[in-house]
C-alpha positions in Angstrom: 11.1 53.7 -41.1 7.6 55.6 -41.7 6.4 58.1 -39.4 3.3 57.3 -37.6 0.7 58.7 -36.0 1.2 59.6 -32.2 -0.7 57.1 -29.9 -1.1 57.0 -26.1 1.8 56.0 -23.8 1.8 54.4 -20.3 2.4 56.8 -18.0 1.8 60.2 -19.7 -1.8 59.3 -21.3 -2.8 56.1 -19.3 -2.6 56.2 -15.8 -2.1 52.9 -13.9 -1.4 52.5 -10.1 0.9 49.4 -10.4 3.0 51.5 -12.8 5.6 54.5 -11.8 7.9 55.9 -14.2 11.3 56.6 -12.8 13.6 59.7 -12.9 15.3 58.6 -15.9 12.3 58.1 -18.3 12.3 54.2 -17.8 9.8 52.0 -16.8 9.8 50.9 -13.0 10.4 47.0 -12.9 7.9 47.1 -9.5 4.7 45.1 -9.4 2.4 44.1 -6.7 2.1 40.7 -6.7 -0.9 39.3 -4.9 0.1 35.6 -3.4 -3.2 35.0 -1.6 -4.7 32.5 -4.0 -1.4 31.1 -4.4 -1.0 30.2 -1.1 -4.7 29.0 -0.6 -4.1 26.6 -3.8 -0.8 25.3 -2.0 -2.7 24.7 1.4 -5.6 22.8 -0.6 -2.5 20.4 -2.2 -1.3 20.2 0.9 -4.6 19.0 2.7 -5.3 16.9 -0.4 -1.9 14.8 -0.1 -2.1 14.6 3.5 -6.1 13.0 3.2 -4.8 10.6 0.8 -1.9 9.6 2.1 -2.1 6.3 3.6 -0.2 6.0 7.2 -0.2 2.2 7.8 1.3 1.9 4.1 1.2 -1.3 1.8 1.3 -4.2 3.4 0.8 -6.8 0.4 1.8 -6.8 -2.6 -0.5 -9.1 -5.0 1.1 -10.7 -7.7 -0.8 -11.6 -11.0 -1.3 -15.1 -10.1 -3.1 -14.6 -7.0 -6.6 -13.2 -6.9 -7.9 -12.7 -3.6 -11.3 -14.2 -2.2 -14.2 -11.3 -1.4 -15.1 -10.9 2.4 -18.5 -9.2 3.4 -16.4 -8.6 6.9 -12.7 -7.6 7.2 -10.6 -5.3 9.3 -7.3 -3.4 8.3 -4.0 -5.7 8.3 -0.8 -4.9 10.2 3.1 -4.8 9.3 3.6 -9.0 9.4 5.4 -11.6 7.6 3.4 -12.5 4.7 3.0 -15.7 2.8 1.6 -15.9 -0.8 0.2 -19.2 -1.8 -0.6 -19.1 -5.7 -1.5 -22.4 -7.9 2.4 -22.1 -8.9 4.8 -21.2 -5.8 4.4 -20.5 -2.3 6.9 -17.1 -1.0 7.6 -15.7 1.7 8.2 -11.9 1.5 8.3 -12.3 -2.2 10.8 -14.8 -1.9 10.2 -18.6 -3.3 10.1 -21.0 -0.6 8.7 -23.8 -2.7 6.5 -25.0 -5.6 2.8 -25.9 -5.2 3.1 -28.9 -7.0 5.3 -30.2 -4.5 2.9 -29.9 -1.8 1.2 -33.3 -1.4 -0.4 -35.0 1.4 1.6 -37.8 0.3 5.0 -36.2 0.8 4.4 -34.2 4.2 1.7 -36.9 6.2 2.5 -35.3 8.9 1.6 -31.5 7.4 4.6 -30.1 8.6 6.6 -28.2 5.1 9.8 -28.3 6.5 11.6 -25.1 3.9 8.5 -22.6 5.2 9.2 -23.8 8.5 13.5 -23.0 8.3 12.1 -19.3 6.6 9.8 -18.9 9.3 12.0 -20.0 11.9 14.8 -17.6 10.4 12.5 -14.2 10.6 11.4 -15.2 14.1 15.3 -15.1 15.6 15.9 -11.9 13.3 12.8 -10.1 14.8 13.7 -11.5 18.3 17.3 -10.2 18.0 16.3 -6.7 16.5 13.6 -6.3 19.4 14.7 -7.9 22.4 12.7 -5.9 24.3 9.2 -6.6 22.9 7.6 -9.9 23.4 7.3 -12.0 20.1 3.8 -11.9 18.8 3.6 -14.7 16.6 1.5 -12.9 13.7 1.6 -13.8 10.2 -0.6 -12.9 6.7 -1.2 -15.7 4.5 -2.4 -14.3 0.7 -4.0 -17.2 -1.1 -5.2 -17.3 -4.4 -8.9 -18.4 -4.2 -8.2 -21.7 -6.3 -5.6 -23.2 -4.2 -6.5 -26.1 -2.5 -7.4 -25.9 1.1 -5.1 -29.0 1.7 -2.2 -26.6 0.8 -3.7 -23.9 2.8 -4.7 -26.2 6.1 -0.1 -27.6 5.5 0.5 -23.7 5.3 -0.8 -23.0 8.4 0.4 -26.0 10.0 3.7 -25.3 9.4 3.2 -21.7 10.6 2.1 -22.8 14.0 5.2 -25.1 13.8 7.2 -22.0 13.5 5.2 -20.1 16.3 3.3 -18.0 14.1 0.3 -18.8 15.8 -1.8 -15.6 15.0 -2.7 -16.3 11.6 -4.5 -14.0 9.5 -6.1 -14.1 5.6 -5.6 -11.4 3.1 -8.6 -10.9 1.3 -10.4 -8.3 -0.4 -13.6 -6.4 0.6 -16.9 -6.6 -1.2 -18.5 -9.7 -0.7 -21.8 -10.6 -0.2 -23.4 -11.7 3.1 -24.2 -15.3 2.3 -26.7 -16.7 5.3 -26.5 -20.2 5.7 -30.2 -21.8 5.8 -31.0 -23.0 9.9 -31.8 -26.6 10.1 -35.2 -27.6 9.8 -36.6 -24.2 8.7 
């Protein structure tokens, strides 16, 4: 091993405040720490997960098949059974009920789609039993794909209000544009 040159050493040539040599000719293992900006960065996450944290939570879930028709006017949704109509199936919950196709003026003259009805009728006795306490009120979010035909839709609703979902609202999407029907004879 070659002999150097002597150079400066921590403690005897370079004085620093953070470091104290101990009795025995080693190097403390103290050192000031300084967790201020830690915890300012931790209360920043904090604030940041708490402003985008969402406190009514997801409601729908929007498959693929449906897109949802624009609304210039909409309020926030809550917690209710929810029905998606797409060109393909209707579900309740996410659960198939029935095909489209199958729905046909035809078939149900008198509107009334007797498997949403049994599903509907079903949650209705499960709410009721799990809150006997709190009056039933009858809401229910039907999520339509904009292409479905409103015979479907008007059966849909018929057979909710069959069921005694009677407070029937629309899913749809915000952004649409204010569309002013022309007044007669102007």
């Amino acid at each position: 091993m070659p002999v150097k040159k002597p150079q400066k050493q921590i403690g005897k040539t370079i004085g620093l405040k953070f470091y104290k040599k101990s009795a025995h000719g080693k190097a403390s293992m103290l050192a000031d720490l300084n967790v201020t900006p830690m915890v300012d960065m931790l209360m920043m996450l904090v604030v940041f997960l708490l402003m985008s944290f969402s406190a009514s939570g997801e409601i729908l879930f929007i498959t693929k098949d449906i897109t949802l028709p624009k609304a210039y006017n909409s309020v926030s949704l809550d917690r209710a059974p929810v029905i998606a109509v797409s060109a393909s199936a209707i579900a309740l919950e996410g659960e198939l009920v029935m095909r489209t196709g199958d729905v046909d003026e035809r078939w149900y003259s008198d509107w009334k789609l007797p498997p949403v009805i049994e599903r509907l009728e079903r949650m209705r006795r499960l709410s009721q039993e799990a809150n006997p306490d709190k009056p039933f009120k009858g809401d229910v979010i039907i999520q339509s794909d904009g292409q479905v035909q409103f015979s479907v839709i008007k059966m849909v609703m018929f057979s909710c209000a069959q069921a005694g979902y009677v407070n029937v609202n629309f899913a749809v999407q915000k952004g649409g544009k204010l569309v002013v029907a022309p007044t007669p004879g102007a």
